[in-house]
PASEBA-1860 file (N, C-alpha, C; in nm, 3 decimals):
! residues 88
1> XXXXXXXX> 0.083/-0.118/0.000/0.000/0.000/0.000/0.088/0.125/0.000 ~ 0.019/0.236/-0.033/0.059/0.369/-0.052/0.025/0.454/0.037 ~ 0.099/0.599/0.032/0.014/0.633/0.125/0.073/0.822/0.070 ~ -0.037/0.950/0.065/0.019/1.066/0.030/0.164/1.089/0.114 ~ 0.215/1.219/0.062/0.343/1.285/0.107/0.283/1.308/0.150 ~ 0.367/1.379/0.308/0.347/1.458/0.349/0.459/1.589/0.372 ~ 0.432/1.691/0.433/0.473/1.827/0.403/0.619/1.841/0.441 ~ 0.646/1.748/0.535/0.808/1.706/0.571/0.862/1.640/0.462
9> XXXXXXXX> 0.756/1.529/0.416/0.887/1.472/0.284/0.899/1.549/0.144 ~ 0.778/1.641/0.177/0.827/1.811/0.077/0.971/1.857/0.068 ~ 0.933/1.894/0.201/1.054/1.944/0.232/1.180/1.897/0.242 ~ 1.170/1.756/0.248/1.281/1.665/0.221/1.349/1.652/0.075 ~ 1.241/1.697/-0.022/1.311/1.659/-0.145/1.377/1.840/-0.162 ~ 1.297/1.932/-0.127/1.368/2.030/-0.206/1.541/2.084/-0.091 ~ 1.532/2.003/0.017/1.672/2.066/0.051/1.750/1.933/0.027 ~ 1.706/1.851/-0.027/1.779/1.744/-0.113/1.885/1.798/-0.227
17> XXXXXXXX> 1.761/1.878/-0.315/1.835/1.940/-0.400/1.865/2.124/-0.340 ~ 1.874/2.136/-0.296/1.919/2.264/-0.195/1.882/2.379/-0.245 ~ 1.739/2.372/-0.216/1.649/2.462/-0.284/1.551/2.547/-0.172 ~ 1.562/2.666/-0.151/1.484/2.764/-0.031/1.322/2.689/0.001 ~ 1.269/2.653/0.127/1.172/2.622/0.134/1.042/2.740/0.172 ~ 0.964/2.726/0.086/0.858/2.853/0.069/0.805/2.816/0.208 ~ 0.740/2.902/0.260/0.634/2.917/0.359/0.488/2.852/0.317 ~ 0.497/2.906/0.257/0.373/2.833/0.185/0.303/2.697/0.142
25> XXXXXXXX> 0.264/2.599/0.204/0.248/2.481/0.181/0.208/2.453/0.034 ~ 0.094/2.515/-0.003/0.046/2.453/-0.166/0.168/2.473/-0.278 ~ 0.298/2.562/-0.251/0.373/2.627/-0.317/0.488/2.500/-0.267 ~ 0.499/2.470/-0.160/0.565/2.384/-0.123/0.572/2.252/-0.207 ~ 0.448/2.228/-0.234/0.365/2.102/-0.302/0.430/2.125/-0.456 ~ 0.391/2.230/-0.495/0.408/2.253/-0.638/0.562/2.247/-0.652 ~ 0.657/2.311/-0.572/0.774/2.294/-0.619/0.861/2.179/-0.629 ~ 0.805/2.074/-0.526/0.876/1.975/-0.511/0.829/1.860/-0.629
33> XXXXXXXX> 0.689/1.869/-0.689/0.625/1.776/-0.807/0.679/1.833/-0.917 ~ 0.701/1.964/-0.922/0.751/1.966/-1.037/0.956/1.972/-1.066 ~ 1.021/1.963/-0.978/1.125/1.919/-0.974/1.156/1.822/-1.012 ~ 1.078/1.687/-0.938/1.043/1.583/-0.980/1.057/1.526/-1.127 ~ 0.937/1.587/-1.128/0.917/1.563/-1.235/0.979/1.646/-1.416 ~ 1.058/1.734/-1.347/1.151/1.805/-1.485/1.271/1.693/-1.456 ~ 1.320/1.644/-1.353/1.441/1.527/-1.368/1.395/1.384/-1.411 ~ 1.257/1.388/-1.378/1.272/1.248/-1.444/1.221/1.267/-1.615
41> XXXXXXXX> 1.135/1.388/-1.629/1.146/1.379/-1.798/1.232/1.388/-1.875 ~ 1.358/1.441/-1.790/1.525/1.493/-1.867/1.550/1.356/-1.878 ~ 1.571/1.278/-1.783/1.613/1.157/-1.758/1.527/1.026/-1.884 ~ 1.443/1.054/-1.858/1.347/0.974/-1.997/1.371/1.058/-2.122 ~ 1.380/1.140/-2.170/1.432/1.228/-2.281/1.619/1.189/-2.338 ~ 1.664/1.218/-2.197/1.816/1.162/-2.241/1.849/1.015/-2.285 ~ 1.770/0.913/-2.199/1.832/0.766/-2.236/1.789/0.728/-2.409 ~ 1.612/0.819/-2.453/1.619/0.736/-2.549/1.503/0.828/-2.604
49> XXXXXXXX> 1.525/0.885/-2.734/1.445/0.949/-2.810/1.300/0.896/-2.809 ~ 1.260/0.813/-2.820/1.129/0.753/-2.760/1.094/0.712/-2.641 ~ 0.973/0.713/-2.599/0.916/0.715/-2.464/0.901/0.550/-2.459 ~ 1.010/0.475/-2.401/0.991/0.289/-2.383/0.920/0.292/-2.264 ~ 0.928/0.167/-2.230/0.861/0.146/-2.065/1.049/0.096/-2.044 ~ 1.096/0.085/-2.072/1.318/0.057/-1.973/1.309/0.168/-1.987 ~ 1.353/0.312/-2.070/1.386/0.395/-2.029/1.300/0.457/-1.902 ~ 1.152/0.444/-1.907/1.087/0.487/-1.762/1.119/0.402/-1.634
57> XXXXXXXX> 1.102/0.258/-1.662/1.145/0.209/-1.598/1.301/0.257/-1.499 ~ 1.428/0.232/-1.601/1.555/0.326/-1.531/1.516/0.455/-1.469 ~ 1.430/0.549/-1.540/1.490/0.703/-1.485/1.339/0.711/-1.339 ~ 1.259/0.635/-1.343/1.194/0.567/-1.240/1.226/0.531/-1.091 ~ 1.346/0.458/-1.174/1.388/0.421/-0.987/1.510/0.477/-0.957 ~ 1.577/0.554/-1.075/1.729/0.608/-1.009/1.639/0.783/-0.958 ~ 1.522/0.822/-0.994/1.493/0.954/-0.982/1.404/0.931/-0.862 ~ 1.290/0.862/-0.849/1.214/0.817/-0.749/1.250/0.737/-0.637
65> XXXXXXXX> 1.258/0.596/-0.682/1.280/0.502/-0.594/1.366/0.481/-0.527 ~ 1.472/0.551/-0.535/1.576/0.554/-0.460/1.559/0.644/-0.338 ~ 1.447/0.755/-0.349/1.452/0.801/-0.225/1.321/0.767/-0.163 ~ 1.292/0.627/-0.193/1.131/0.607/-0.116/0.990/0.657/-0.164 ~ 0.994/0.752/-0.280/0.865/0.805/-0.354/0.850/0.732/-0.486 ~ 0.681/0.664/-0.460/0.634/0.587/-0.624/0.572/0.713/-0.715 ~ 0.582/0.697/-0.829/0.502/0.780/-0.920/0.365/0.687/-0.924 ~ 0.284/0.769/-0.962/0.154/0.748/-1.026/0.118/0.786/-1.185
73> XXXXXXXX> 0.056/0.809/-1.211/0.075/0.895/-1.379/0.153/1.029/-1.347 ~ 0.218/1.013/-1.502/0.319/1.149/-1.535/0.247/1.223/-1.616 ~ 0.331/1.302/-1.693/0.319/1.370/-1.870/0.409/1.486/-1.853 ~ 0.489/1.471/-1.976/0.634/1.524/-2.015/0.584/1.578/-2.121 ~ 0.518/1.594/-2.186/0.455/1.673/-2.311/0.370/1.744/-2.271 ~ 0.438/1.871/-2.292/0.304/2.015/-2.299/0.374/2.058/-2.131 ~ 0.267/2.063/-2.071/0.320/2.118/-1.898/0.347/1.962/-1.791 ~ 0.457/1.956/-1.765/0.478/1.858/-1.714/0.437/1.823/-1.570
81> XXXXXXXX> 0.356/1.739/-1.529/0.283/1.685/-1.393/0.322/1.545/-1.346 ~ 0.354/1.539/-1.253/0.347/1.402/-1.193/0.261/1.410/-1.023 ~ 0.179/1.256/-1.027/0.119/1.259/-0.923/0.239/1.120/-0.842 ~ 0.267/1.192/-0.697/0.361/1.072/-0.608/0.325/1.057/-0.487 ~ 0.352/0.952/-0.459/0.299/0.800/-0.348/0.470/0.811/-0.280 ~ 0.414/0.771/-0.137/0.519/0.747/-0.043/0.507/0.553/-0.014 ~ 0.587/0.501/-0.029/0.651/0.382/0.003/0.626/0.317/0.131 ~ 0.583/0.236/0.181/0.596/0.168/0.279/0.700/0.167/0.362
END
């Protein structure tokens, strides 16, 4: 089972990448999904001019899974969104 972030493991990813944490919770939210999610579309963009399920697969678990967060649906075309799940 899954279960939402919460506002600490927000904050966990953006001083991960050592990034000022807003005051603002919904802003909080937004910055850390879309970080996210601009490294893992770079990451699926770089391994392989087409969108496979290995290249998602790789940039999946070296971008996500390695720090304990599942994706749910993405999209890398047009404005990029990802919805993420915390790990057991």
């Amino acid at each position: 089972m899954y279960k939402k972030l919460t506002n600490t493991d927000y904050k966990k990813i953006l001083t991960y990448y050592k990034i000022l944490i807003p005051a603002n919770n919904r802003l909080l939210k937004e910055m850390a999904e879309q970080i996210l999610s601009n490294k893992l579309c770079k990451c699926i963009k770089k391994n392989s001019p087409k969108y496979n399920s290995k290249s998602i697969g790789i940039c999946t678990k070296s971008v996500l899974n390695n720090k304990g967060i599942t994706r749910g649906a993405f999209k890398c075309l047009g404005k990029r969104n990802i919805t993420l799940k915390k790990q057991y």
